[in-house]
N, C-alpha and C positions, 0 to 999 in steps of 0.2 A: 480352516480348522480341520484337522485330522484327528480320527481317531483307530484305534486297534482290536474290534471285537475280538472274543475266540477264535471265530469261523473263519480266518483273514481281515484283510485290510480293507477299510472301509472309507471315504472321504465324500465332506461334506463342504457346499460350497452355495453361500448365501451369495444371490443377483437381485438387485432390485431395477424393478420395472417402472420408470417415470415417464413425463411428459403433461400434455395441457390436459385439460379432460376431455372427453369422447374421442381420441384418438384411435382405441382400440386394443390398448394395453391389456383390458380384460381376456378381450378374446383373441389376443396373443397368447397368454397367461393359458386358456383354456385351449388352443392345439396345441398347444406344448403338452401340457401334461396328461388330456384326457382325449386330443383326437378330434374335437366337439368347438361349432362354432354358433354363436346362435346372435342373429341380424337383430335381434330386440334386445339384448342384455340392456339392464340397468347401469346406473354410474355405483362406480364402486363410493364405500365409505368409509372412510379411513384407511384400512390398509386388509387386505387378503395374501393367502399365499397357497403354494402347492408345489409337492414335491414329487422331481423323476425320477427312479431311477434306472443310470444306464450302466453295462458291464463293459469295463474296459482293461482288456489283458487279462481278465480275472480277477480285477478288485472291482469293488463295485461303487463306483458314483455316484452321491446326492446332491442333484442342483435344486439347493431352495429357491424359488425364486416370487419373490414378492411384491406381489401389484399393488400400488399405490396410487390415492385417490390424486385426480389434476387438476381440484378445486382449490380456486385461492385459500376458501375458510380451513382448509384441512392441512394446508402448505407447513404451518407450526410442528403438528403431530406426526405427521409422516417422514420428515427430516429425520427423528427419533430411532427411525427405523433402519437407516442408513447403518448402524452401529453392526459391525461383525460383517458388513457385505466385502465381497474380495470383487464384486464386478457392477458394471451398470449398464441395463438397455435405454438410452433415450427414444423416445417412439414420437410419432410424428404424425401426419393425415396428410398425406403428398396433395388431396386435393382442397388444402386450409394454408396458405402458406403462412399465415398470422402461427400456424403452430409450428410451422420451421424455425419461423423466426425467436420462437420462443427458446429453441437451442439454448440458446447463450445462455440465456437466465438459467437453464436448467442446470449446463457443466458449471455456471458459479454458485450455485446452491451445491455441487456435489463437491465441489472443490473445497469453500468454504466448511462445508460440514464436516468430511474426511480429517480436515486442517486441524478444528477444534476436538474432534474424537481422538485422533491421533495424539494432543498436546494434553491430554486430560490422564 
């Protein structure tokens, strides 16, 4: 989605952030945007987000990018959220391999849901 303030050109660009839960999504989510890591965060609930922004050539760039919960109970709502994303991070716990393996499920939940948003 692009858009054209007065001041120049401006673009904005929804990512969402999946995976299993305590993967570390959050505090991915959190050096991205504020620099800040912290070894105790909570599980997310539902869905959070935060925005960068970076200069590039002289327009300036918004990556939303929104962290989503990787709890089964929450799997319905956060799908929801997929709607308007142009990208996606799968994340993983290199030392969980039960969350590598969840890969798959993850690209057919993103594939499936782009499918039916798109067809809508």
């Amino acid at each position: 989605m692009a858009e054209e303030p007065e001041t120049g050109e401006e673009y904005l660009f929804k990512i969402v952030v999946i995976g299993d839960s305590a993967v570390g999504k959050s505090n991915l989510l959190s050096r991205f945007a504020r620099d800040e890591f912290d070894a105790h965060s909570k599980a997310t609930i539902g869905v959070e987000f935060q925005t960068q922004v970076v200069d590039i050539d002289g327009k300036e760039v918004k990556a939303q990018v929104w962290d989503t919960a990787g709890q089964e109970r929450f799997r319905a709502v956060t799908s929801a959220y997929y709607r308007g994303a142009v990208g996606a991070l799968i994340v993983y716990d290199i030392s969980r391999r039960t969350t590598f393996e969840s890969i798959k499920r993850w690209l057919g939940e993103l594939n499936s849901t782009f499918f039916l948003l798109n067809c809508l």
